[in-house]
C-alpha positions, -999 to +999 in steps of 0.1 A: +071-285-202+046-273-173+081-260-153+091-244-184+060-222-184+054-216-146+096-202-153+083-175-175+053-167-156+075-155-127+100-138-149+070-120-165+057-112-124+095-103-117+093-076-145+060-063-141+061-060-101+097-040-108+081-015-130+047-010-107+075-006-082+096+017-095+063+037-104+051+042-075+085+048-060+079+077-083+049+092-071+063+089-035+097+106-038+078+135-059+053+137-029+086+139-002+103+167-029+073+188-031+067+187+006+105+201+011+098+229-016+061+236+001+084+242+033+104+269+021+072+289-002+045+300+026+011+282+009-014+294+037-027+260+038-023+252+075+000+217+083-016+183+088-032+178+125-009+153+148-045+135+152-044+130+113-011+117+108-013+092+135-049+081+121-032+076+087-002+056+106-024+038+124-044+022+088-013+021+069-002-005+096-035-022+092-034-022+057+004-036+062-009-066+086-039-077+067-021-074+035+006-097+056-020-122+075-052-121+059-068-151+080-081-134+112-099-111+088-111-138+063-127-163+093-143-132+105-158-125+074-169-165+073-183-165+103-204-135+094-213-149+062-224-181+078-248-166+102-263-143+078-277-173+057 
């Protein structure tokens, strides 16, 4: 019976991860569309800095790796927790 029920509750993750996906998918591919309409129609607003886009590469990737291995991050945290107390 527990099998049963751990069965649905990753269906039920399956499903709701696919549509939070497919939302956000969204949002992204009408960001990228825009952007190639905003090429062609002068907007005066000046383009993003080189310095800007790397700084948002450089914490997307950070984002990315501590999303991916969270540990180096969390014993830091422990450590600083411990010698706060």
């Amino acid at each position: 019976a527990g099998g049963a029920a751990l069965w649905s509750l990753l269906v039920v993750m399956m499903v709701t991860s696919g549509i939070g996906l497919f939302y956000y998918l969204r949002v992204i591919v009408t960001m990228f569309m825009e952007r190639a309409v905003e090429q062609t129609v002068d907007t005066g607003m000046p383009p993003l800095p080189i310095v800007a886009g790397l700084t948002l590469a450089a914490l997307t990737m950070l984002l990315a790796w501590l999303g991916v291995y969270p540990g180096p991050l969390i014993a830091l945290i422990r450590v600083a927790v411990t010698s706060v107390t």
